[in-house]
matplotlib code that plots the C-alpha trace (Angstrom):
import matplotlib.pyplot as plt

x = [151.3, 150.7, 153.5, 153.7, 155.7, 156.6, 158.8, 161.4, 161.5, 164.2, 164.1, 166.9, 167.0, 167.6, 171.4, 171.7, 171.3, 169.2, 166.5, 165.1, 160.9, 159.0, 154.8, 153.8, 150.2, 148.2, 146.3, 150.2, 150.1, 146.5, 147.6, 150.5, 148.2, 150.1, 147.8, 147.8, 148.1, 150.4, 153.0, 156.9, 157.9, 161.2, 163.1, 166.1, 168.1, 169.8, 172.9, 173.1, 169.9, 169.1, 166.1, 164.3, 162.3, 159.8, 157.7, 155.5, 157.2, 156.6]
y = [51.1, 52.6, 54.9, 56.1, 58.0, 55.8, 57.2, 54.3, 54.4, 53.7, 52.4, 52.1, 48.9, 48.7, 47.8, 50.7, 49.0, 50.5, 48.7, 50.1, 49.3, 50.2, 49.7, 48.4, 49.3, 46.6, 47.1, 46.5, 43.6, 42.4, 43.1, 40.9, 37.8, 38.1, 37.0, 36.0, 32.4, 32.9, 35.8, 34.8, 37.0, 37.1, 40.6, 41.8, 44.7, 45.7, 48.4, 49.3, 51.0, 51.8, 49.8, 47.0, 44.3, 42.7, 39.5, 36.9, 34.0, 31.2]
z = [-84.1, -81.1, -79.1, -75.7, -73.2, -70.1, -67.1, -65.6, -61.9, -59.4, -56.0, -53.4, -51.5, -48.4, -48.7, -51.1, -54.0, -56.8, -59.1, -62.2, -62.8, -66.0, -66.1, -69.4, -70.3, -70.1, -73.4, -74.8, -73.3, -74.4, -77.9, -78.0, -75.8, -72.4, -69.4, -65.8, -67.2, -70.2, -68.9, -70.1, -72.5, -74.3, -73.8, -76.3, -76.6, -79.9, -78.7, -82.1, -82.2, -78.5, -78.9, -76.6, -77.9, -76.0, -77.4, -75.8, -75.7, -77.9]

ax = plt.figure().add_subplot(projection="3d")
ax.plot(x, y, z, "-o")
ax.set_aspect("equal")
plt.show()
């Protein structure tokens, strides 16, 4: 398994809104088959454990 440290980044929009963004390494992707042709994945959160879950799509 292979762990790393990502920063989340905010923007302001231009009606003051703001928008989190988070770049997944690609090689994550790769591992899991995601590509420019096949790119829905399914994204879950578990509150009990503070995690996210993020699958490719079946």
């Amino acid at each position: 398994m292979e762990k790393r440290v990502l920063k989340v980044s905010f923007f302001k929009s231009g009606s003051g809104s703001i928008s989190p963004k988070l770049n997944i390494p690609k090689s994550f992707l790769d591992k899991i088959g995601v590509t420019q042709e096949d790119r829905e994945i399914e994204i879950t959160i578990d509150e009990k454990t503070s995690k996210i879950i993020i699958e490719k799509k079946k």
